[in-house]
N, C-alpha and C positions, 0 to 999 in steps of 0.2 A: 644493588648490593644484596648478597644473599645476608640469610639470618645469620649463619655462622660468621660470616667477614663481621656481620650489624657486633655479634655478641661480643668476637675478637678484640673486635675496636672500642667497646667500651670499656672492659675490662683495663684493655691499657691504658685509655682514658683516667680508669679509675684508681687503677694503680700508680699510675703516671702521676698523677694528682697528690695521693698519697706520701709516694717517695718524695715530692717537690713540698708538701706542707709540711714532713716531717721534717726536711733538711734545713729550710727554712728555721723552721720555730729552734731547730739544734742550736742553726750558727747564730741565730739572735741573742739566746739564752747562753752559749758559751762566751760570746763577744759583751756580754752585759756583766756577766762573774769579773771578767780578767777586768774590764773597766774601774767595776766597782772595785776590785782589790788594790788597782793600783789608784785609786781616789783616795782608800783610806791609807792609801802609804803615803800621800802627799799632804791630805788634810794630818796625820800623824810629825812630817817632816815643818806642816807651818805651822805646827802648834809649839813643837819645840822652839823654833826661830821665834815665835813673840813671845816667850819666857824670857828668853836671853835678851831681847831688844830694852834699850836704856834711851832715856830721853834727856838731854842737861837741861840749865833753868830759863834758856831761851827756846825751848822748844825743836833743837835741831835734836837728830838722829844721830845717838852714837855710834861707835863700832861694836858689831856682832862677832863675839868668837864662834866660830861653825866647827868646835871638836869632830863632833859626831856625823857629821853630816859629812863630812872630807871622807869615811871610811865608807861610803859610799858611794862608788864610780856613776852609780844611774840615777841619781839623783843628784839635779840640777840646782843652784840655789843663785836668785838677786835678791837685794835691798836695795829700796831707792828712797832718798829722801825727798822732800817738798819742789825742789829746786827742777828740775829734778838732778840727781847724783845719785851715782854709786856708790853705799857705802859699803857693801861687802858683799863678796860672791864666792861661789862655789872655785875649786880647781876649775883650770882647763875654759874659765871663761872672765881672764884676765882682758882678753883684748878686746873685749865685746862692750860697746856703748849704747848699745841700745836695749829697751827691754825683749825677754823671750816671747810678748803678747801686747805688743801695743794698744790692741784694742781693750783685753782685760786689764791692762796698766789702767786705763781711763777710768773703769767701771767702778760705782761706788758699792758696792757690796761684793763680795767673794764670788768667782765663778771657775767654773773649768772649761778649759777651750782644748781644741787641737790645732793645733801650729804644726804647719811645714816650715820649721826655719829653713832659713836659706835656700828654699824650696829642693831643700837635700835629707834633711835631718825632720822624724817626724816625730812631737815630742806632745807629750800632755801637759797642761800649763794649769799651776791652780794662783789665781792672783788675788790676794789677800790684803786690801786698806788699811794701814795703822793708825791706829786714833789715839790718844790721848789726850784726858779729858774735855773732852768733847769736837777737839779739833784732829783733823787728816794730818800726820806727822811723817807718813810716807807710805810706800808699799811692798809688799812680800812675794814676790813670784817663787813659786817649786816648779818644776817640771821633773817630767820624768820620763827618757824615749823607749819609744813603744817599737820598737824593731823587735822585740821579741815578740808583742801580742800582733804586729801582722803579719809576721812571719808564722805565729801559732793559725790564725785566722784565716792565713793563703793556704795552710798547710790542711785544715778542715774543709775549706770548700773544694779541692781538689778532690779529696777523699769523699764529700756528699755530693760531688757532682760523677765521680766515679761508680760510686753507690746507686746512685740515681740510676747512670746508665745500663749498669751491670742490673739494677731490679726489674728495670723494665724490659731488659731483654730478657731475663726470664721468665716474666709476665706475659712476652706475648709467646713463646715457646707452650709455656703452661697453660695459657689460654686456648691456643689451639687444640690442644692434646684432649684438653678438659671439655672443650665447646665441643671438638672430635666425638668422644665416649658422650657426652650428654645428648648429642643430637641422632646420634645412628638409632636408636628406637624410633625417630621420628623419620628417618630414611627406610627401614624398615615397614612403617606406617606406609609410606607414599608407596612403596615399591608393592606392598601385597594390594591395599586399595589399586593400583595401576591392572596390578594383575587378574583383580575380581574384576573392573572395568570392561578388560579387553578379551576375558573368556566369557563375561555374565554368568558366573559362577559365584551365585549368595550363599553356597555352601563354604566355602572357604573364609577362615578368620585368621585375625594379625595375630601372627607370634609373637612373645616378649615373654623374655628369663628372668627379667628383674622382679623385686619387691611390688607387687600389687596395690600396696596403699602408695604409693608416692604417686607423684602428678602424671608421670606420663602412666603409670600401670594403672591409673582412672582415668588415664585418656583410651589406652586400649581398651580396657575393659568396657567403657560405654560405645566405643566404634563398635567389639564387636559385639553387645547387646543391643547395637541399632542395626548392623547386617542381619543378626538373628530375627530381628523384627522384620525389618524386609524379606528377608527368607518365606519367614510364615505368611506376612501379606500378598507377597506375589502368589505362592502356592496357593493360595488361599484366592487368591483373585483370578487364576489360571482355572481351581477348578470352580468358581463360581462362574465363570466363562463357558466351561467346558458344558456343567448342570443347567444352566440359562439357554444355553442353542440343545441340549438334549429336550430339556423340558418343551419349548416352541417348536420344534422339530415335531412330534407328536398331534401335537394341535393342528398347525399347520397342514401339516402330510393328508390329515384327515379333511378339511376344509377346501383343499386344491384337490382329492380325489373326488368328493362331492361336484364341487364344482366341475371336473372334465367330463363326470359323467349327466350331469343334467345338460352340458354343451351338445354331449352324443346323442343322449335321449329325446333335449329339445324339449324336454317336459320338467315340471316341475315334482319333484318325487316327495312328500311330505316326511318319508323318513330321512331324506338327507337335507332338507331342511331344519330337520330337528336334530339331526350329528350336529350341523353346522354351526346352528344357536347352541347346543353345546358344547360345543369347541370354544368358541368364539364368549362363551361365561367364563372357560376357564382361563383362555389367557387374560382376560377381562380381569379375575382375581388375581391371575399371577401378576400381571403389573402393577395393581391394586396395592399385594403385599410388598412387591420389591419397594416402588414408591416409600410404603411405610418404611422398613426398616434400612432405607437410603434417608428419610429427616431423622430417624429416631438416631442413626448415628450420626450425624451431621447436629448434633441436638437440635434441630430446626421443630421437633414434631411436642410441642407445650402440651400439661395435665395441667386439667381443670381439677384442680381437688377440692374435695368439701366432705363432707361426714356423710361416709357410704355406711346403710345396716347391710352386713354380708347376711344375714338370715332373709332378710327380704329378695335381695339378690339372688341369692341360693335358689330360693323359693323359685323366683318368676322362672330363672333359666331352667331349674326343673322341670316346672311344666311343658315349657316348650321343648325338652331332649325328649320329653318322652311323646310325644308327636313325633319326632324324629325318629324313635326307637320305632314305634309301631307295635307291632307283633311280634319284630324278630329277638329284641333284646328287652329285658327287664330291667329299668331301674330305680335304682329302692334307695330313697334316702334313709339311713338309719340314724344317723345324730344331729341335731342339731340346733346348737347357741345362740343366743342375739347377742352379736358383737357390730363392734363397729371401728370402724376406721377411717383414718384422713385420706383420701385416693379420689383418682380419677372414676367414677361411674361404669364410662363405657369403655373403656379400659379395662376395667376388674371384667367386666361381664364380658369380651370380649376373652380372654385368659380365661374364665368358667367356660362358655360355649368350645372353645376350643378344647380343652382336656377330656371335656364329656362326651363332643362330638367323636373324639379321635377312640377315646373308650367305645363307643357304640358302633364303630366304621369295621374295629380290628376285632370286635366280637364274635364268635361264630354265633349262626343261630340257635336261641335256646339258651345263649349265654347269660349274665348277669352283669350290671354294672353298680358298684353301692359307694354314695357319698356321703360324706361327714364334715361336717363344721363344730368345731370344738373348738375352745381356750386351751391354749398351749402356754405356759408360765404370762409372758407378755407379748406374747403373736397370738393372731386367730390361725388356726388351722383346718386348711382343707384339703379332704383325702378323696383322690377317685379312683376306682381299683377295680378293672376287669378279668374276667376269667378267661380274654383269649388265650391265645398260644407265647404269647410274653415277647420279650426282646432277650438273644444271645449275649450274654457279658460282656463278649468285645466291641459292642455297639454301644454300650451304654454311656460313656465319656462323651460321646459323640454326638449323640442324640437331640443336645441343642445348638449343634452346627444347622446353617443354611442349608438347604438341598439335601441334608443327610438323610438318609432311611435305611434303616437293616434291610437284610434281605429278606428277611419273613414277613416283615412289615408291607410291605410292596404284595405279597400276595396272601396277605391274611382277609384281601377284601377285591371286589370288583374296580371298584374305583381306588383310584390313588389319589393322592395328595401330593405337594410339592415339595414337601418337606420345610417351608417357612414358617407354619405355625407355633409351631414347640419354640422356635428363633425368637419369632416375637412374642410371643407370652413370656420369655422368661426375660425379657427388655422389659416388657412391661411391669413385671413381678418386682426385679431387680431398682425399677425408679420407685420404685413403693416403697424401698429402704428395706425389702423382703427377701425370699428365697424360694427357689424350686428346685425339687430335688424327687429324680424316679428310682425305684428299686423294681427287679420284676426275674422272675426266675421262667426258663424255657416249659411249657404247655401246662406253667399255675398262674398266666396271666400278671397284669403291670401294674404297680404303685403310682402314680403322681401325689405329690405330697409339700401345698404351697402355705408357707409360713407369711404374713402382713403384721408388721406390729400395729397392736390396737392403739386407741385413742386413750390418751389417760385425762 
């Protein structure tokens, strides 16, 4: 059964229910009013009768004059004595020797019954014991027929069983109509999802005209902020696809030309042994890195953290950048604080080697590289800042994508890079509760600039 028939069906269910508890509780509470009105016309009618009742000095029942009661056709009146005998009745119930209630005739305290006399005439019986002092001297039946209250009674449940019918059938008309307009967002839903399926097309998102906060305009809006996410993931994985066979492409290419040509030579050529070990380091690091920032997003890749001094740190990597630098670049540390921080070790230093290294690669020669560690309000602050030829502006958002590198970047130096460092340093930066952020303007050289909150 679809959802709409499922919603349909209870609706009427529920309405259905509805109309049947309301009519219900009607006819009980109507039929309980007319009861009681005519209880107290009857308890009224026997009260008058044992006013009027006389007893002589043997204990028999005298005659009742019934003025008052004769001026009324619906009410019924016996009196019986011990004996038992009739001593006086209503009109219209001369011929009748029996009581209207046989079984309340018997009963020693007042009750009210319903009697089918004559299993024709249906009448309300209240039968009332006369006692004086102390002894049963006879009994007082009223009645009163009720052909008006079933006729009022037939005439209500016709009309709530009418009601009923008549509600429920507009209940399921309205329920369709209503289940109709509530669901078509959700047909709409199916039919564009269908459609992004069968073109694979993550650029397309569900329309919807309705109010935004209600339940289904937060159900579109999260569908299409999860297409959007797939959008950017796949693009995002297409070109991490595309940069992974570029980048091994290269290595490769070089490694099998070695190789065909030592097959030809027959000899072994020491310089293409050394492409080779070459080559074969750098895909050595590129799976190295990818590895890394394949746990680091998977959170599989845990810090060891304990109380790093960044001035000690600074320091060691210092020395060894400028080993690195050599002759061709100059770097000058100009500031720097003992601070310290809760972090991973080789982590932090691996984020240092890396900004420095990348500062000393994209230098020209002659250039300069100048670091600073400073207290920044409640982060330590470290700045490394080259005078190559910079990055273009529209690279700069970019710059800590995977695989990404401007285009000056790629020939600001002999060697290239993969583009994953910047990636994982600012993974690394970012678990440290930190920030990294570059500014850098075209041939006045690049900012990096990594904030760590200190240790308090």
């Amino acid at each position: 059964m679809s959802l709409r028939n499922r919603l349909t069906l209870l609706n009427i269910v529920l309405l259905g229910g509805l109309f049947i508890f309301f009519g219900v509780v009607v006819y009980v509470v109507v039929t309980v009013l007319l009861y009681n009105q005519i209880d107290n016309s009857l308890q009224k009618s026997a009260e008058q009768l044992i006013r009027q009742a006389r007893v002589d000095t043997t204990g028999a029942m005298g005659e009742i004059i019934l003025p008052n009661l004769k001026l009324t056709s619906n009410i019924l009146v016996q009196v019986w004595d011990n004996e038992p005998k009739v001593v006086d009745f209503s009109a219209g119930l001369a011929d009748l020797k029996e009581p209207l209630d046989p079984i309340g005739f018997r009963s020693p305290r007042p009750s009210y019954r319903d009697v089918n006399f004559n299993n024709d005439v249906h009448l309300r019986v209240l039968s009332v014991p006369l006692v004086s002092e102390g002894r049963p001297v006879g009994v007082v039946q009223v009645a009163s027929n009720l052909i008006v209250l079933d006729s009022a009674r037939d005439s209500l449940l016709t009309v709530l069983a009418f009601s009923t019918v008549l509600g429920v059938a507009i209940a399921v008309f309205a329920s369709q109509a209503s289940v109709k307009q509530f669901l078509s967002p959700l047909e709409t839903i199916t039919s564009a999802a269908d459609q992004i399926n069968r073109a694979d097309d993550l650029s397309r998102r569900v329309p919807y005209d309705g109010p935004p906060e209600d339940e289904i305009g937060q159900l579109v809006g999260a569908i299409n902020q999860t297409l959007e996410r797939l959008e950017v993931l796949f693009t995002s994985q297409q070109r991490f696809i595309a940069d992974v066979s570029h980048e091994l492409r290269t290595p490769l290419t070089v490694i099998k030309g070695n190789v065909d040509l030592m097959r030809r030579t027959k000899s072994f050529d020491a310089e293409s042994l050394d492409s080779i070990d070459q080559e074969a380091g750098r895909l050595t690091r590129l799976v190295t890195d990818l590895l890394l920032l394949a746990k680091a997003e998977a959170g599989s890749l845990p810090l060891t953290k304990s109380t790093v001094e960044l001035d000690t740190l600074l320091m060691e990597v210092f020395s060894e950048m400028r080993v690195l630098a050599a002759n061709k670049v100059q770097v000058k540390l100009i500031e720097i604080d003992q601070l310290r921080v809760n972090g991973d070790r080789d982590r932090l230093k691996q984020v240092f080697l890396n900004l420095i290294a990348n500062a000393i690669q994209y230098t020209p020669f002659g250039g300069e590289v100048f670091l600073n560690l400073s207290r920044s309000a409640e982060y330590a602050k470290l700045i490394v800042r080259d005078t190559g030829p910079g990055i273009p502006a529209e690279d700069l958002p970019y710059i800590f994508e995977r695989f990404y590198r401007a285009e000056k970047s790629r020939t600001r130096s002999g060697v290239a890079g993969f583009g994953l460092g910047l990636s994982i340093a600012h993974w690394i930066v970012e678990q440290h509760g930190g920030k990294i952020e570059v500014s850098a303007r075209e041939g006045k050289g690049t900012t990096f600039a990594v904030w760590l909150p200190l240790m308090k």
